[in-house]
py3Dmol code that shows the C-alpha trace and the ligand (Angstrom):
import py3Dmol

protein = """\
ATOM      1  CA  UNK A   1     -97.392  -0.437  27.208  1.00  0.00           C
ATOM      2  CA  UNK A   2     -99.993   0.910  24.253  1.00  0.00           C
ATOM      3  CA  UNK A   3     -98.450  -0.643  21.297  1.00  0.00           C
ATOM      4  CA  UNK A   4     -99.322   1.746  18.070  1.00  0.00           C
ATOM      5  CA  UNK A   5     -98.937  -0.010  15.104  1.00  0.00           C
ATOM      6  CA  UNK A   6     -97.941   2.706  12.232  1.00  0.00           C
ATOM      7  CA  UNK A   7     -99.224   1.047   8.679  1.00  0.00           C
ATOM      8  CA  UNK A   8     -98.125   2.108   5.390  1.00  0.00           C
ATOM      9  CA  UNK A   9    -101.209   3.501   5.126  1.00  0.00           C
ATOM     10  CA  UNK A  10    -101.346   5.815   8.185  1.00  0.00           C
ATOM     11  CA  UNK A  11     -97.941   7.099   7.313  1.00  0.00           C
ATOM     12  CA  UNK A  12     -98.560   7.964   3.622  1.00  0.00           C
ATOM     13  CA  UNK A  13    -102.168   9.764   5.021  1.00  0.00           C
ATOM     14  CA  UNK A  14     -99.481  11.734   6.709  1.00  0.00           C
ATOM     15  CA  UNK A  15     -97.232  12.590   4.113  1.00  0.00           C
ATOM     16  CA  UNK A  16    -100.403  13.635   2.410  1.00  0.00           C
ATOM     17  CA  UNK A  17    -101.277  15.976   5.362  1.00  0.00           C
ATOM     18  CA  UNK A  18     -97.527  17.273   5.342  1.00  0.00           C
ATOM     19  CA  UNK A  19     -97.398  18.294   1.945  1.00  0.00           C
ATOM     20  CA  UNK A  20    -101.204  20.645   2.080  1.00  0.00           C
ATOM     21  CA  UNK A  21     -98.961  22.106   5.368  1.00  0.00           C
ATOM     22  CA  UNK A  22     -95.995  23.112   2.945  1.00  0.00           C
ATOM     23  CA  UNK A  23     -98.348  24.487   0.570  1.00  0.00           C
ATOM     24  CA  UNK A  24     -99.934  26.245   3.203  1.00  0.00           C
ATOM     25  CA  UNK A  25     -96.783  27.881   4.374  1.00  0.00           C
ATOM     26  CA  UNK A  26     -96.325  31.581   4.514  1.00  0.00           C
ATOM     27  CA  UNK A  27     -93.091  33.805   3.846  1.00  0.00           C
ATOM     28  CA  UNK A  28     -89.764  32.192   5.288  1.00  0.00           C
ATOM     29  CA  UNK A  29     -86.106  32.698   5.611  1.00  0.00           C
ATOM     30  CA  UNK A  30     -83.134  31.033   7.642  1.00  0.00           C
ATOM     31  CA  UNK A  31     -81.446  32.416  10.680  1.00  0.00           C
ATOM     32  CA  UNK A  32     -80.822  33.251  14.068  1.00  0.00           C
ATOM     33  CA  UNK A  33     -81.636  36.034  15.359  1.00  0.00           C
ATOM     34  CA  UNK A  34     -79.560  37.535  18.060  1.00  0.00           C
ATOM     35  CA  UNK A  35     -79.859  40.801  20.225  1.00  0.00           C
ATOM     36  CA  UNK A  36     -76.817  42.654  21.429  1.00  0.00           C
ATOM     37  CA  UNK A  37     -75.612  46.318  22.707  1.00  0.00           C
ATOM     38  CA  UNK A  38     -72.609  48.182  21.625  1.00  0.00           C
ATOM     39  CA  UNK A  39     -70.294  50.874  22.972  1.00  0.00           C
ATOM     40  CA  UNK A  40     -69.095  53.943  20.641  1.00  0.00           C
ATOM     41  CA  UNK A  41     -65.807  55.416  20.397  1.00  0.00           C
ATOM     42  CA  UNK A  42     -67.311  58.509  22.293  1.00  0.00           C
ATOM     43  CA  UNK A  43     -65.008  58.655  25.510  1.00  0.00           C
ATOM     44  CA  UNK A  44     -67.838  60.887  27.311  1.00  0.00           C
ATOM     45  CA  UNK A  45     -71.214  58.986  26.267  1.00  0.00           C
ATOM     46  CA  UNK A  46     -72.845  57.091  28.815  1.00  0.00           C
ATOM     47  CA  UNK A  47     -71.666  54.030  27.141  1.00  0.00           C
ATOM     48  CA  UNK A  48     -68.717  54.593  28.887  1.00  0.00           C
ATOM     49  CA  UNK A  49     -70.114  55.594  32.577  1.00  0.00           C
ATOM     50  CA  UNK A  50     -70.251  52.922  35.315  1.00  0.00           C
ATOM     51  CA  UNK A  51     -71.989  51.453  34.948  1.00  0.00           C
ATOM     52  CA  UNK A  52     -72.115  51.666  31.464  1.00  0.00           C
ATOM     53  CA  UNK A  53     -75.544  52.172  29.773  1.00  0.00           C
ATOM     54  CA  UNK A  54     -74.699  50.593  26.279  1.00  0.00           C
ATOM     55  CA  UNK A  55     -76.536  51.549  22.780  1.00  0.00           C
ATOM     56  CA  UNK A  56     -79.112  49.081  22.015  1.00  0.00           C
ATOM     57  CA  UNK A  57     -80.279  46.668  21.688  1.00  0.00           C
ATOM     58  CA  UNK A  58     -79.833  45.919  18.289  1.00  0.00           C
ATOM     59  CA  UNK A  59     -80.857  42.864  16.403  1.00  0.00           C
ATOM     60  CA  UNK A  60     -78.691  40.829  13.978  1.00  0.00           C
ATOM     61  CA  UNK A  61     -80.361  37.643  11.687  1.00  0.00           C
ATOM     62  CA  UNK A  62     -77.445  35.213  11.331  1.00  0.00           C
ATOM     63  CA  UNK A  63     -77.463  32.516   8.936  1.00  0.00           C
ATOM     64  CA  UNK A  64     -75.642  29.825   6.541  1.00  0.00           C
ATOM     65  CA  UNK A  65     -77.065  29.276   3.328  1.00  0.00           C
ATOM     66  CA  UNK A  66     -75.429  27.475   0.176  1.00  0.00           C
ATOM     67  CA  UNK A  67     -72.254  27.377   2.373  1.00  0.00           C
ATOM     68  CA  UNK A  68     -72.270  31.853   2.517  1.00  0.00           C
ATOM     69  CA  UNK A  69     -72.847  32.904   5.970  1.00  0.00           C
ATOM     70  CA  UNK A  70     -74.398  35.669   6.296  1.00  0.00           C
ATOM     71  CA  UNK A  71     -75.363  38.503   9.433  1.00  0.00           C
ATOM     72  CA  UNK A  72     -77.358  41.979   9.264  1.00  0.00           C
ATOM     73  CA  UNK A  73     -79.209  44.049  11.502  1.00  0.00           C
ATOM     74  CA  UNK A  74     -82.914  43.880  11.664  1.00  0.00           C
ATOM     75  CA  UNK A  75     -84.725  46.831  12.325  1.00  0.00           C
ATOM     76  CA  UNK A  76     -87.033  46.984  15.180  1.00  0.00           C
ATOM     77  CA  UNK A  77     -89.952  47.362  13.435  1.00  0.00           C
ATOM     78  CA  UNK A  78     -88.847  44.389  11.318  1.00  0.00           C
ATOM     79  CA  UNK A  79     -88.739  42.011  14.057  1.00  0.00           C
ATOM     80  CA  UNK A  80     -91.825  40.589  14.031  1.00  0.00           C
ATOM     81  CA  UNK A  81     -92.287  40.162  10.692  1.00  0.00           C
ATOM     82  CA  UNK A  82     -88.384  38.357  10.618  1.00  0.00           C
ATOM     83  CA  UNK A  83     -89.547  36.092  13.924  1.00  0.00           C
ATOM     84  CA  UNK A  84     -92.533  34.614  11.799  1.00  0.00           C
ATOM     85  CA  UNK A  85     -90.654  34.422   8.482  1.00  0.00           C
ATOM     86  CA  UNK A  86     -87.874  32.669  10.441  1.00  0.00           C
ATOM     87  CA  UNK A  87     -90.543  30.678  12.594  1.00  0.00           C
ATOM     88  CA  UNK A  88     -91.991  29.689   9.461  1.00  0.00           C
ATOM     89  CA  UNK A  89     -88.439  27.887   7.899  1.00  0.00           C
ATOM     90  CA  UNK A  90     -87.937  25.955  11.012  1.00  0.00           C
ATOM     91  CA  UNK A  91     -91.353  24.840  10.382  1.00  0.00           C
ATOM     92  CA  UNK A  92     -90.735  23.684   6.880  1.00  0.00           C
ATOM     93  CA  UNK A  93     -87.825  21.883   8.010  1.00  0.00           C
ATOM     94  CA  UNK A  94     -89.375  19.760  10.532  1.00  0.00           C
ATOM     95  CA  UNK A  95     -92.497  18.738   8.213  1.00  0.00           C
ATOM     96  CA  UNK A  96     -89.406  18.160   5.804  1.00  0.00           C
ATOM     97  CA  UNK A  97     -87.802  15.883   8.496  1.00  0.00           C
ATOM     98  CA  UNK A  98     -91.125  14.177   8.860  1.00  0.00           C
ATOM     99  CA  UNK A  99     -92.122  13.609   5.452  1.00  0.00           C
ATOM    100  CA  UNK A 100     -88.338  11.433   5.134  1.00  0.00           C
ATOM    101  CA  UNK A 101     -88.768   9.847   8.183  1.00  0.00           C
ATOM    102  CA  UNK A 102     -92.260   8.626   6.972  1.00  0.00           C
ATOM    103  CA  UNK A 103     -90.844   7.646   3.837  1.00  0.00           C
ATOM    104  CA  UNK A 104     -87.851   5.828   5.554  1.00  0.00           C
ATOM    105  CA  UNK A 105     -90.405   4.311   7.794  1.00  0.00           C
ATOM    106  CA  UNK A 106     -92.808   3.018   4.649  1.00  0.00           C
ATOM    107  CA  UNK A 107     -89.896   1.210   2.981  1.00  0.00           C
ATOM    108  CA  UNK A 108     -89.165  -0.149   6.004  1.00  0.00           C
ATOM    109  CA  UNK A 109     -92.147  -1.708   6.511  1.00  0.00           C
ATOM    110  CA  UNK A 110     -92.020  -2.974   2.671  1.00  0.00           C
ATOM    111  CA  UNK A 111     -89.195  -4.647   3.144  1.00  0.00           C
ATOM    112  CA  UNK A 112     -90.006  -6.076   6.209  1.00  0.00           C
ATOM    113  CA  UNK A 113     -93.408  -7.471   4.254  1.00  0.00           C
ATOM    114  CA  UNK A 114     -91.022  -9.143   1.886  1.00  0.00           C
ATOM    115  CA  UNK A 115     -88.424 -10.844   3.696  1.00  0.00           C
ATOM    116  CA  UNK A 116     -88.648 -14.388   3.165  1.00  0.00           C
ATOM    117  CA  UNK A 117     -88.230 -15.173   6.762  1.00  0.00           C
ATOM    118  CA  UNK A 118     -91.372 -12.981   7.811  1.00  0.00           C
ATOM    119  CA  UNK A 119     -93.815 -15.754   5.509  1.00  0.00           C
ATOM    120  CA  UNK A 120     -95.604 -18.326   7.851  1.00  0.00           C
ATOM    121  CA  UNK A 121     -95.720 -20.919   4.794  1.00  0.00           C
ATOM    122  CA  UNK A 122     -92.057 -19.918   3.968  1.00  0.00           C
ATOM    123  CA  UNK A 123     -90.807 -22.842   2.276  1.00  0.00           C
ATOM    124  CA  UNK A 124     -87.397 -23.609   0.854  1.00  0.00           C
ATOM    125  CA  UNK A 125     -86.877 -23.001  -2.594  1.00  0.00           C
ATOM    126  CA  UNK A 126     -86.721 -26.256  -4.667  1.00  0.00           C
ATOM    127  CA  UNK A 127     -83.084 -25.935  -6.669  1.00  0.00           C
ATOM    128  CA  UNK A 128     -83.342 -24.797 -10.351  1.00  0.00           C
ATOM    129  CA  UNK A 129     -81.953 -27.969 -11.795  1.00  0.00           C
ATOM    130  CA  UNK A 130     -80.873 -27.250 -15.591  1.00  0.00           C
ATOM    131  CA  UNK A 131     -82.596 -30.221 -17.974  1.00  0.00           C
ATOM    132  CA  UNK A 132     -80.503 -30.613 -21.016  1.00  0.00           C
ATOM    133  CA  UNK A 133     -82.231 -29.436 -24.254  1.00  0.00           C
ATOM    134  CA  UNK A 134     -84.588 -31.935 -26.335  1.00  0.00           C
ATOM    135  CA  UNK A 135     -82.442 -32.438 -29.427  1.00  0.00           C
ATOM    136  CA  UNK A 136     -82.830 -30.373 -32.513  1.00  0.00           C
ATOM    137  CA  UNK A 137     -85.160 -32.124 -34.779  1.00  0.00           C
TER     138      UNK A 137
END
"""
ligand_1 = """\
1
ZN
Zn -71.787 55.501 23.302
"""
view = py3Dmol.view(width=600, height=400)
view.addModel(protein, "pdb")
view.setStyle({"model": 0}, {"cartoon": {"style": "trace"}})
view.addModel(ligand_1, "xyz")
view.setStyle({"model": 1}, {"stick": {}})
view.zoomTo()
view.show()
């Protein structure tokens, strides 16, 4: 098993490297984007011949933001544009997931450096013993 030691170091070289991605981030937005067909209330379209040829499709952006869910249609010509912009949030999200984890990981490793227990000279502390005060002269 390759053991790869992460150092502080690496992982705050990283953070660095996340951060010039963020910048470098194009246009973004939240959502889902799902495709789906309808039938009208025309009882002679071919919507309703078997089997039925439904209008479509049409394409719907979903999303939750600030607790307001939100859907509308997105044009066809539109999609593209929406698949990057929407390509481009989950993006930020996982460098954003990465950055914290890195961070997590760097305090982690900080504490680890100071626990008492990790010291190879660790010695126990002598007791603070409290020497009455030279009298007042
Ligand atoms: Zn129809």
């Amino acid at each position: 098993m390759v053991c790869l030691m992460t150092t502080p170091t690496q992982l705050e070289r990283r953070i660095d490297t996340i951060k010039r991605e963020i910048i470098a981030l194009g246009p973004l937005r939240p959502g889902t984007l799902t495709q789906q067909y309808n039938v009208c209330g025309n009882p002679n379209c071919r919507c309703k011949a078997d089997p039925p040829q439904k209008h479509g499709p049409y394409y719907q952006l979903s999303y939750t933001w600030q607790r307001k869910s939100r859907t509308h249609f997105v044009r066809e010509e539109e999609l593209p544009q929406v698949r990057t912009e929407v390509g481009t949030y989950l993006r930020l999200r996982s460098l954003l997931d990465e950055w914290i984890n890195a961070s997590l990981e760097i305090a982690r490793l900080d504490r680890e450096k100071r626990r008492p227990s990790a010291r190879k000279s660790a010695k126990p502390r002598p007791k603070r013993v409290k020497l009455p005060r030279s009298p007042a002269k």
